[in-house]
N, C-alpha and C positions, 0 to 999 in steps of 0.2 A: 592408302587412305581411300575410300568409299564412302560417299555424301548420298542419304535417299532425302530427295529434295522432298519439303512438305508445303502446303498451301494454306495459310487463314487469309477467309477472305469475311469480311462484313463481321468481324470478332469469333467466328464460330472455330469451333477444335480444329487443331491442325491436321489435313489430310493429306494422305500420299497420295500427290497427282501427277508422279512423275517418273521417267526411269531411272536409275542411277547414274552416276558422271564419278569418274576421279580423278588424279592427278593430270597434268598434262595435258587438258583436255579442253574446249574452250566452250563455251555455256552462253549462250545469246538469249536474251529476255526480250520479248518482238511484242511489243503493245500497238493493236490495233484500233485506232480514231477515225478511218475512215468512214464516214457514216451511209457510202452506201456500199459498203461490203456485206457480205452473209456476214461476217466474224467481225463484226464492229465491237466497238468497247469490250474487246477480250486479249488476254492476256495468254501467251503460249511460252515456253523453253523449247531451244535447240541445241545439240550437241554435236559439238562441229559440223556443223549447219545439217543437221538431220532432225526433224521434228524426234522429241521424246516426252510430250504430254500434248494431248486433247486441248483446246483453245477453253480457256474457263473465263466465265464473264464477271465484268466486271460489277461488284454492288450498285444498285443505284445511289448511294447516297457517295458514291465515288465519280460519277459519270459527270461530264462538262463540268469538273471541278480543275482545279490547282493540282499535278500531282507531283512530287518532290521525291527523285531518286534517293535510291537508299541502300547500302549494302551492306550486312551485318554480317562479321564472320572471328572464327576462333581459331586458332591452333594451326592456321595454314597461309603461305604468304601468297598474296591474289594480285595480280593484273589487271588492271580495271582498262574497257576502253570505252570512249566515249564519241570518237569515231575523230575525221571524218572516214576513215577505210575501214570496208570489216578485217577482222583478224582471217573468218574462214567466209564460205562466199555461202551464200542461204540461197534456196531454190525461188526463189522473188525479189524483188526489188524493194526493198525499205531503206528509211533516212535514215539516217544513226541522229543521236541526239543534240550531236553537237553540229549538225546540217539539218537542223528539224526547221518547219517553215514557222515564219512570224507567226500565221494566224494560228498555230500549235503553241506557242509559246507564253509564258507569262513573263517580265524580264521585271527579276524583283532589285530593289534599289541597294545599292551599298551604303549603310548610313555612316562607313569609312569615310564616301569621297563627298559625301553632304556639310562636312563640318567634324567638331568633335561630338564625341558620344558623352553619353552620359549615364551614372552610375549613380543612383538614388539609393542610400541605406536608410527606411524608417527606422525613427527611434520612440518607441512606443510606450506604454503604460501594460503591461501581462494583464490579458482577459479585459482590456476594454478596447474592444472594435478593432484588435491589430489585422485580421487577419479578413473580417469584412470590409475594414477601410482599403486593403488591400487590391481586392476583389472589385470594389469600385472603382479602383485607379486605374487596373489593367483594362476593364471594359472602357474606359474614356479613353486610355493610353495604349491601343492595340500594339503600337510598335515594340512595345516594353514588354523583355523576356525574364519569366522572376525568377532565383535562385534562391532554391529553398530547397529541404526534403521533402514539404509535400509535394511540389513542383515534380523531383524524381519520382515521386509515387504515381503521378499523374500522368510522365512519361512510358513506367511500366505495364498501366493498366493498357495505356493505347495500345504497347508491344504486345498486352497478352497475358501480361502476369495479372494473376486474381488476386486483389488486394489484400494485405495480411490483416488479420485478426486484432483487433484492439488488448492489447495487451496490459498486464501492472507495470506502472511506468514509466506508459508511453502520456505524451504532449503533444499538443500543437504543434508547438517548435520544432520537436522530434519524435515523428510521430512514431510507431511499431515498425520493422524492417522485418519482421520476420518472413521472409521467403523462401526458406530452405536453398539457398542460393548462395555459396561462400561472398562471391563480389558483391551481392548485393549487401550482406550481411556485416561484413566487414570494413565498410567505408570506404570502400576502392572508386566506389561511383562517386562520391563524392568527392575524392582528393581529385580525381582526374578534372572537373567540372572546372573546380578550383583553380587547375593549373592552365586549363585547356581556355576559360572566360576571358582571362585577361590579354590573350592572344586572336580572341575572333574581335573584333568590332562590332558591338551592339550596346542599345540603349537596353542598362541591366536594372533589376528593383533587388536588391540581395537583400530578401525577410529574413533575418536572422533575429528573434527576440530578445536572448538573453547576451548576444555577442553584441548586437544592437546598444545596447545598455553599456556595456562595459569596454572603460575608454582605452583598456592593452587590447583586449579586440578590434575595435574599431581602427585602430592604429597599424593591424596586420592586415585588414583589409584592404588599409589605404596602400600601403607597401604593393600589394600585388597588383592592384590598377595604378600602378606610378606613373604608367607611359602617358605623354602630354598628352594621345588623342581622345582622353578621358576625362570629361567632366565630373568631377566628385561632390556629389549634393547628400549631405544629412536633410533629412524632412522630417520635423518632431513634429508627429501626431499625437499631444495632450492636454488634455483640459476637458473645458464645455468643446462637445461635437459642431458641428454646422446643420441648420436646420436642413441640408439636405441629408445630411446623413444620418438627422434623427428618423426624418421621414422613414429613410430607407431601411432602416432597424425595425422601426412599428410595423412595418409593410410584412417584414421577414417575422417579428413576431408574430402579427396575427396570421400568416402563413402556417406556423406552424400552430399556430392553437387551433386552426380550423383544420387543420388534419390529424389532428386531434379529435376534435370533436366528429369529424366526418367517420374515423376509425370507430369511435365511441356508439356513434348511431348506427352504422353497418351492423354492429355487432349486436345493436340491440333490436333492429329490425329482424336480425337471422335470429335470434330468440324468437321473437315475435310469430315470425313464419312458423318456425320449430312450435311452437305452441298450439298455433291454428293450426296443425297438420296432426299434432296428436290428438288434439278437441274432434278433428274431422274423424279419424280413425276411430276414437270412443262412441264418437254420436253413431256411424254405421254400426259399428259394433253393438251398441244399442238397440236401433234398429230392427236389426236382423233378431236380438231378445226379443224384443214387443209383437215383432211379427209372429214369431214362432209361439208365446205366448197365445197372439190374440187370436190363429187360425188353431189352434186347440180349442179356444173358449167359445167361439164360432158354430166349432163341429159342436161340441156341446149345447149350445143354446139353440140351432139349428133342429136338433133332435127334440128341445120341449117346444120353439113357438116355431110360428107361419115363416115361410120367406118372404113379404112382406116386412116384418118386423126386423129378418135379418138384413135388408137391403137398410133401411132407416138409420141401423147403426152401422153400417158400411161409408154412408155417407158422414156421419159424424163424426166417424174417425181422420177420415181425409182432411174435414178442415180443419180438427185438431192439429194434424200433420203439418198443412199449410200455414198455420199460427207458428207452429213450433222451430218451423224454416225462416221464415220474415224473422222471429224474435232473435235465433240464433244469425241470421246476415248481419243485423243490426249491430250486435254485440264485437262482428270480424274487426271491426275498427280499430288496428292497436293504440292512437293518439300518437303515434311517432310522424305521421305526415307521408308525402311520395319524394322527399328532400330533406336534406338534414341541416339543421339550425345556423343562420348565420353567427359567426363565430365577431366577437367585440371584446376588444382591451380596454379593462377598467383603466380608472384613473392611476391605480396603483401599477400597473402594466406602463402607462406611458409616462410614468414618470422612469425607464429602465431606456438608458442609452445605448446599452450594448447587452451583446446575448450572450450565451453559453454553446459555441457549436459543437455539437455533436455529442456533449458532455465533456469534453476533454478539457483540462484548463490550459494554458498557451505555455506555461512549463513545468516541470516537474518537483514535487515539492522539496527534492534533494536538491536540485539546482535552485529553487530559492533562495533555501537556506543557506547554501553555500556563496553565492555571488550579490546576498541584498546589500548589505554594506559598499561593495563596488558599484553602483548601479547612479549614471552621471547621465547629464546633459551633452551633446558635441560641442566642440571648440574651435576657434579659427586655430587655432594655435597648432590642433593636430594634424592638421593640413588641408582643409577642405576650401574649395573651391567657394562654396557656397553653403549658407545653414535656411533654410527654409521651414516656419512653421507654420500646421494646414489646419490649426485650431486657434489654440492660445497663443501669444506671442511671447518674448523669449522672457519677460519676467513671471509673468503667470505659469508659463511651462516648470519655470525652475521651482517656484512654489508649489505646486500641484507634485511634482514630483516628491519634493522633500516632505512635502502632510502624508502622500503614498506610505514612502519607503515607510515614516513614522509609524503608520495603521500598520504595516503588515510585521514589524518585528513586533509587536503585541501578540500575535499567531503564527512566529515562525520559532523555530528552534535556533540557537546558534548551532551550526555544523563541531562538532566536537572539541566543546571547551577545554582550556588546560587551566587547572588549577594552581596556583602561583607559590613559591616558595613560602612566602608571610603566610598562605594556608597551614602549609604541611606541616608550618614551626606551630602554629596554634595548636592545631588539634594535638600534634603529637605532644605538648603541654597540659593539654585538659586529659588529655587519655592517664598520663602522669597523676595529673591531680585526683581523676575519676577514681585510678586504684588505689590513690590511699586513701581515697573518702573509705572505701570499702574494706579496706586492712585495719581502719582503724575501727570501723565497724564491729569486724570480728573481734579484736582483740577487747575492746569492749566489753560484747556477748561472751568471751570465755571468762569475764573477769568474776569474780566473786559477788555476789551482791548483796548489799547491806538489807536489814531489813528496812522496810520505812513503813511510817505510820499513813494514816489516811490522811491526814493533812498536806506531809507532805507529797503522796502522790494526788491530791487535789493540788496544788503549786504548780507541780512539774505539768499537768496536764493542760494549763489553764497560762503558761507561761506567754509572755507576745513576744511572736515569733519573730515582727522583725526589730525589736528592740536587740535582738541577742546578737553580740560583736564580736564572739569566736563561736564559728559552727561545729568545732570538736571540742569544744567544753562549757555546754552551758551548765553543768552542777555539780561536780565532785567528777569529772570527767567521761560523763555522759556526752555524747555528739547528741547534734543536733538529730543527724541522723540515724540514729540509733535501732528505731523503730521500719526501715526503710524495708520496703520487699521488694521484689524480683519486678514489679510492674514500676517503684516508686526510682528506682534506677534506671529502668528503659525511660521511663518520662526526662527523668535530668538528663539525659543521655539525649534526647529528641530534642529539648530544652536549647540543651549547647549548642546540639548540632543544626538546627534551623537559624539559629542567631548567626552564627558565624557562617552558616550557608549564604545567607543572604547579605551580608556584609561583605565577603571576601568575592560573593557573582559581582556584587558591584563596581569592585577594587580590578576584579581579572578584567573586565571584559571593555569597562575604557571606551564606556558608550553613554553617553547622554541619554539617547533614546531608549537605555535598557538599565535603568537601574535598580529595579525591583523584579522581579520574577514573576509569572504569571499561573495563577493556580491549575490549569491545565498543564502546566510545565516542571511542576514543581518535583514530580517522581523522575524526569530526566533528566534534570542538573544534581537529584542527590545523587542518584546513580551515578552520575558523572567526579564526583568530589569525593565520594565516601566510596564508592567501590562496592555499593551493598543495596540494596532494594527499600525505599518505602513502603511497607507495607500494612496499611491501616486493619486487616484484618487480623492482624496477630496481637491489637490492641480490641479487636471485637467492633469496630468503628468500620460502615460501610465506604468512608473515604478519604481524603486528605483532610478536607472542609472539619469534619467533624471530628477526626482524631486531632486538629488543630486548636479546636473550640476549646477542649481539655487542660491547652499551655497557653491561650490566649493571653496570661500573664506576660509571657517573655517575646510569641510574634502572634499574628492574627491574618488572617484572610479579609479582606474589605476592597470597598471598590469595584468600578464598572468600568473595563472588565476588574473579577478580580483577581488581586494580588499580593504576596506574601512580602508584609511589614515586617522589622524589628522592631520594637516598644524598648529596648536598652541600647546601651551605650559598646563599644567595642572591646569593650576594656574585660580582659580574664578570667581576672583576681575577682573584679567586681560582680561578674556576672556568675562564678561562681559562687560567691555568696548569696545574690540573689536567686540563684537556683535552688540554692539549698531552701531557702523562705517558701518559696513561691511552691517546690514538694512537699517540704511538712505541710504547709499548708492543707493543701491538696489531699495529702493522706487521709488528714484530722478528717477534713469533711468527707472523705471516703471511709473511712470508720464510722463516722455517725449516720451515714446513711445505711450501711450495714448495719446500722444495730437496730436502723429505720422501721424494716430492715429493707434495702435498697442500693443496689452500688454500680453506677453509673458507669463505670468502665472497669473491663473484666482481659483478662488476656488468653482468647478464644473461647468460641462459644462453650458456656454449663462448667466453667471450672471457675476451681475457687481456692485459696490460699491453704495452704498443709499446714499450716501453725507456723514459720516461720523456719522451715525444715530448709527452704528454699528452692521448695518446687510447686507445680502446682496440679491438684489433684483431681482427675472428671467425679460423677456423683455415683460414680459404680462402685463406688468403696475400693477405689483403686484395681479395680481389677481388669479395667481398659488402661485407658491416655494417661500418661505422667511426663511432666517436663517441668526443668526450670527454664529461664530466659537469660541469656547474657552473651554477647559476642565483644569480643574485645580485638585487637589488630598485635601488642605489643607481646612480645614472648613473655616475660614473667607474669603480666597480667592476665595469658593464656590459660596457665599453670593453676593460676590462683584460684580465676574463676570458675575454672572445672570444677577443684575439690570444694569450692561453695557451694555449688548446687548437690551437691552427696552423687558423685563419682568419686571412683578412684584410678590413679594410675594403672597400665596396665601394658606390656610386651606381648604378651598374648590375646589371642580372640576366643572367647568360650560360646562366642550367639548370642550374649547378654552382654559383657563389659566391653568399651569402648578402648580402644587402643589410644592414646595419646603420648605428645611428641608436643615440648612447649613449640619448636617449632614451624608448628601446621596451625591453619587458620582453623578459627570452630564456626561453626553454623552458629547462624539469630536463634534459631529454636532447636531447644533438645527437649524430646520427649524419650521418657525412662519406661524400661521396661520392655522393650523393642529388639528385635532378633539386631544384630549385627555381622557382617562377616566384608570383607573389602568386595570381593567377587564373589558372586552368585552363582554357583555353576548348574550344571544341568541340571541334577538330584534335586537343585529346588526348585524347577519348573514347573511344576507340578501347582504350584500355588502363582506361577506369573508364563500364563498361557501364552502372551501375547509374544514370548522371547521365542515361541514354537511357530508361531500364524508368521510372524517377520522371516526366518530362513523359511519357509513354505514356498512363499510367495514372492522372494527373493528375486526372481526374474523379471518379476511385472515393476517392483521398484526400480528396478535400476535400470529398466527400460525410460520408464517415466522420468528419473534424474536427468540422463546422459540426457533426454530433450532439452527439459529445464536449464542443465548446465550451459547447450549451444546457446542457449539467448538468456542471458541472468536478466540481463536489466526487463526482461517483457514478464522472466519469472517470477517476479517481486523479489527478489535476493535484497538482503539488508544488511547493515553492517551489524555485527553479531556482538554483544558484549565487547562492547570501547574501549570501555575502562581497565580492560585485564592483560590490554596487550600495547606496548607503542609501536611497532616495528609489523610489517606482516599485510594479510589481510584474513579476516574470520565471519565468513557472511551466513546468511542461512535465509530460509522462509518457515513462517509457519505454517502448520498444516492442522493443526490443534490446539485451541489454547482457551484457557476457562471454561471447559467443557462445552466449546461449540467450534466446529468448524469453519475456518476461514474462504473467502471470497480464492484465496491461490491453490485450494484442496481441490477445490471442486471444479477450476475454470484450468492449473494447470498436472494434476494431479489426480486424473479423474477415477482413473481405474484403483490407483491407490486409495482414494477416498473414501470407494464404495467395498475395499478392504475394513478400513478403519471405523466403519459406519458400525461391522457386525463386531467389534472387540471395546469399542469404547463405548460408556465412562467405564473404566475395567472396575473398577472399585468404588461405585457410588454412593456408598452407604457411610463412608469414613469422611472427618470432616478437614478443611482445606486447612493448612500454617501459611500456602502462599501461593499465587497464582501457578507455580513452577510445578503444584501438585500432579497433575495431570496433560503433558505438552507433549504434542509432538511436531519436529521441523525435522528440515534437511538441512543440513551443516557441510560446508566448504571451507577448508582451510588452507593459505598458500604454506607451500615449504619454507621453512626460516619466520613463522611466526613464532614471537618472545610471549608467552602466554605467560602468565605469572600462575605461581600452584596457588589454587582458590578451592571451596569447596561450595555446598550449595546451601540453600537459606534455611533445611530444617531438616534431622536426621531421620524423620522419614517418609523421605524420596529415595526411590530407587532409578538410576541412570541405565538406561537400554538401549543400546546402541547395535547398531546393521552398518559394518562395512559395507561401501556398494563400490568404489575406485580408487585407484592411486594408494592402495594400501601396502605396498614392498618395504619393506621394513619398518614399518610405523608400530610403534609401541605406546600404550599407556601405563602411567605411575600414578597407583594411589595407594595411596598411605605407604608412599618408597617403596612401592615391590611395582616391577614391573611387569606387563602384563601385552601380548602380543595380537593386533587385528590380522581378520582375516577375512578375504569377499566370502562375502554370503554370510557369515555366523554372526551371532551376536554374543555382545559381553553385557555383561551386566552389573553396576557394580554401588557401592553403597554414596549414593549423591552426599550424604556430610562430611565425607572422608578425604583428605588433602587431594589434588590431582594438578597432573601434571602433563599433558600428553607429548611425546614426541614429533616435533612436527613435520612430517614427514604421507600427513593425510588428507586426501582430495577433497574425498565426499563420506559421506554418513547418514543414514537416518538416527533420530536419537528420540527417544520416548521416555518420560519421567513420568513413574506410576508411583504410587501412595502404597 
């Protein structure tokens, strides 16, 4: 082994200042303080006792300070001496350090042999003042060493490391790691700190926010400081602040708003200049025109009058000039001043107790959501020493806490609800009822029909719809629903399934403070319950809000903030009666508005009903878009709803007819008339370029992943479709999505990005069925993930997919044929068509083109 010694001194790059040294060999560090030698305050190495670097001096901001030995090393086992004999003998006489004289020395205290230590865990309130109350304590409390990550961060910057990059992710609490550094990367530094604190003697502050909080952490904490010479103090910091720490927050605001504003004015003074200097430039420029102008007009007027006359206007020009100069100084004036504006916090500013540092909030919003329900007060109980609170005291704390946690499950998500058994018996009973509303439908429409007079179809039209007590026979065995279309079905269908959505969130989840759902929330618990997308644009409605407004009959959106009510009762039987009411209804008035002629809800933009064919038709005379609507879960109601919308079964693929198999799921939207084939192969590339631009460029993405992959959590990685797996993990990021690029495309995907810039919207002209139209991520999946065969929300999307790792035997099944990945290529294959993949694959890019 072979060490070339390297030297930072005052933060600057490390230099070779040295010769080599290897094993065996002994290395003497000789710091010279004599202050009247030539070589004072400089530092040399010797190797067995032979100079082999030049005396290099020491920084000033190091000299007549404290300086604290230190020996960092890896891979090799070292002998440290500290004297009092050298090991080899040095051509001079020096101390060694452990015979170094008093007035050399600083002799710092053991807070061992002082008493016991003490061990301060604040327990704080996330984003208000944890981390500035902090900051205050250690400047009042220099003895106090804090344990935290950022503390390690603050560590590595003094060694040397350049701070990492603010990442998607990253917190407070825990802030980015990223330093291409395994140990640092991996938590090594961390566990050791852990194991290494409770064995040194020091007064420790362990900022820990969300462990802080949570009483099985706080509990493990206490376990490792067990030893008696430890004092164990909880300090709840919450409530109203103390007016010194309000002070100190204004102080820190207007700090930053006057460097603000100072950025603000610089900027607008170098305008300023920039201005006057191009005003200067034009005016010479000018200048040197009139001149050259006026010694033309000169020679000319020179030739008809006296010189006399030509001196007169020689003069008259000059004081023109001189006017022209005073007016233009006058004007130099930008109004910005020779100082920029004192900076002052409104009222609305000091009424703000705590800041925002750095933008970061103090934890991450995956860890809110996961840990708000656990999130307590300390206890004597759990073993503490002592509980100390540096605001509120201990009944105010507990209240303030409990109003908190309240406010924030209003805007937090529950971390991955499970749907309860009482759910899965309902629905799967209305799915029941759902197909024989519609079996009896049919049987119905195929039935013979009598003639009737105008009377009687004046009756039947005109009949009150909720007088009527069997919905499949209100007149000679006419249903209620009889008249029903493709949109008046998705409605009953939205109907049941919001009711019972919001009934069974409140029954799972066994929370007081969450019994209604919150209309920003409301697309990720259906997702979660029903396995399928909200999507208000496939009713022509730009939201929840307003495709909501439609069945306001059976739930509604109201309240601040708001939140999705039911208006009925739990009951089945009953609510599917009044569903039935509540659509004729519905209909009628969507008939007569149509005749209006006018019709308030449409199922995607410019289409409009086929007569009852059961689909629905664009205004090109059919010679675009065709689709019916209907998705169902159950095998035979599978089957049935196909052949209603006018498919027919089929074993084969012709490019046009649809393969079915009752037992494959169907998409929310079919539109008719559309090529079909499972997989796409090359021969159709021709029409989807971007399967050619992806193995192109093949190197540069999976350059960009493998980064991504070393640090998911800074990469934005998410948990990918929840509902489709229980076992496993399936994460991904976006990189595209609603036709705009996201904040992780561009910050950790950059090369890739400015790929995707020149190939998207591939298809702009064609209109959305659902946000999945046009996406592109990168997708990770573990081995042994149970993905259930699903397909996608509308048949047409096409799924494009770029092996980039971990692809050795990984196969994909759709529509039951299997199908083999491979790095670099892509497959391509029809997004409505059952899928199943094998799970056996790492990573992917996957792009969903229209």
């Amino acid at each position: 082994m072979r060490t070339t010694p390297q030297v930072s001194l005052s933060g600057k790059p490390l230099q070779k200042k040295s010769q080599l040294f290897t094993r065996d060999q002994t290395v003497a560090i000789v710091l010279n303080l004599n202050a009247s030698s030539e070589l004072a305050n400089t530092m040399s190495l010797f190797r067995d006792g032979v100079r082999v670097s030049e005396p290099q001096p020491l920084p000033e901001s190091m000299r007549n300070k404290t300086l604290f030995p230190h020996i960092c090393y890896r891979n090799v086992s070292l002998q440290v001496n500290m004297g009092p004999d050298l090991l080899k003998p040095l051509p001079f006489e020096c101390r060694m350090l452990q015979d170094a004289a008093t007035a050399d020395m600083a002799e710092a205290k053991d807070p061992g042999k002082s008493g016991r230590c003490e061990v301060i865990v604040p327990v704080a309130v996330p984003d208000e003042g944890t981390f500035d109350w902090l900051d205050d304590f250690l400047t009042k409390n220099p003895s106090y060493v804090e344990l935290s990550d950022r503390k390690i961060q603050d560590w590595a910057a003094s060694s040397g490391l350049p701070r990492p990059r603010i990442m998607g992710g990253a917190c407070a609490d825990k802030p980015s790691f990223s330093y291409n550094l395994p140990s640092m990367e991996d938590g090594s530094v961390q566990r050791v700190i852990k194991a290494m604190a409770p064995m040194v003697p020091r007064n420790y502050v362990v900022m820990e926010v969300k462990s802080n909080l949570v009483k099985e952490e706080r509990q493990e904490l206490l376990q490792r400081f067990s030893s008696p010479h430890f004092k164990k103090t909880a300090l709840v910091v919450m409530g109203e602040p103390s007016e010194e720490f309000k002070q100190r927050t204004w102080n820190r605001l207007l700090a930053e708003k006057q460097a603000k504003v100072d950025a603000e004015w610089k900027v607008k003074k170098a305008a300023a200049q920039r201005q006057r200097e191009l005003q200067e430039l034009r005016k010479k420029a000018e200048e040197q025109r009139k001149k050259k102008l006026d010694e033309a007009k000169k020679k000319e007027e020179e030739a008809k009058k006296g010189d006399g006359d030509s001196a007169m206007e020689d003069v008259k020009d000059e004081v023109k000039e001189e006017k022209d100069i005073k007016e233009e100084e006058e004007k130099e004036d930008d109004g910005l001043g020779d100082e920029p504006p004192q900076a002052e916090l409104t009222d609305e500013e000091k009424k703000k107790y705590f800041r925002n540092r750095q933008g970061l909030p103090d934890l991450a919003p995956t860890t809110l959501r996961k840990f708000l329900q656990q999130f307590s007060l300390p206890e004597k109980s759990e073993g503490w020493d002592e509980i100390k609170y540096a605001w509120d005291q201990a009944h105010s704390s507990r209240d303030y806490l409990r109003k908190w946690v309240v406010e924030a499950k209003r805007t937090t998500l529950i971390e991955d609800p499970q749907p309860s058994q009482t759910f899965t018996t309902k629905f799967m009973a209305w799915q029941k009822q759902h197909l024989d509303f519609q079996q009896k439908q049919n049987l119905w429409k195929a039935k013979p029909k009598k003639e009737e007079d105008a009377a009687s179809i004046a009756a039947r039209a005109n009949i009150d719809i909720f007088a009527v007590e069997d919905v499949n026979d209100i007149n000679d065995g006419e249903p209620l629903y009889a008249h029903f279309e493709p949109v008046d079905w998705a409605l009953l269908q939205l109907r049941y399934e919001l009711h019972l959505l919001q009934e069974s969130f409140k029954r799972d989840v066994e929370d007081e403070d969450r019994k209604l759902i919150p209309e920003p929330h409301l697309s990720y618990y259906y997702s979660k319950y029903f396995r399928k997308q909200l999507s208000p644009g496939v009713f022509g409605q730009k939201n929840n809000t307003e495709l909501i407004s439609h069945i306001k009959d059976v739930v509604t959106i109201s309240g601040d903030p708001p939140l999705l009510l039911s208006q009925l009762s739990e009951d089945v039987e009953a609510l599917a009666i009044l569903g039935q009411w509540f659509t004729e209804e519905a209909r009628r008035d969507r008939k007569r508005r149509q005749e209006a002629p006018r019709a308030p809800l449409q199922m995607g933009k410019g289409w409009q009903s086929d007569g009852g064919k059961g689909g629905w038709q664009g205004g090109d005379g059919g010679k675009g878009w065709q689709g019916g609507w209907n998705r169902c879960d159950q095998q035979t109601a599978l089957l049935q709803a196909w052949i209603d919308v006018g498919y027919k079964a089929s074993d084969e693929y012709d490019g046009r007819i649809w393969n079915v198999n009752p037992q494959m799921w169907l998409s929310a939207i079919s539109v008719r008339g559309l090529r079909s084939m499972p997989i796409w192969g090359k021969e159709t590339w021709k029409d989807l370029p971007i399967c050619s631009h992806l193995e192109e460029h093949f190197s540069v993405i999976q350059e960009e992943s493998a980064r991504a992959l070393a640090n998911e959590a800074e990469s934005g990685f998410e948990d990918a479709y929840r509902f489709l797996y229980e076992k496993g993990e399936w994460n991904r990021v976006l990189l595209y999505h609603k036709r705009q690029f996201t904040p992780e495309c561009e910050r950790v995907f950059p090369k890739t990005c400015a790929l995707l810039r020149q190939w998207l919207p591939s298809k702009p002209g064609l209109p959305w069925t659902s946000d999945q139209n046009e996406q592109v991520m990168v997708i990770k999946m573990k081995p042994g993930t149970d993905v259930e065969t699903h397909s996608g929300p509308a048949n047409n999307i096409l799924n494009i997919h770029l092996g980039i790792s971990g692809l050795e035997g990984a196969e994909l099944k759709v529509a039951n044929r299997s199908y083999h990945w491979e790095e670099g290529k892509v497959i391509a294959w029809d997004g409505s068509l059952p899928l199943s993949p094998v799970l056996r694959v790492a990573t992917r890019m996957g792009h969903r083109a229209p």
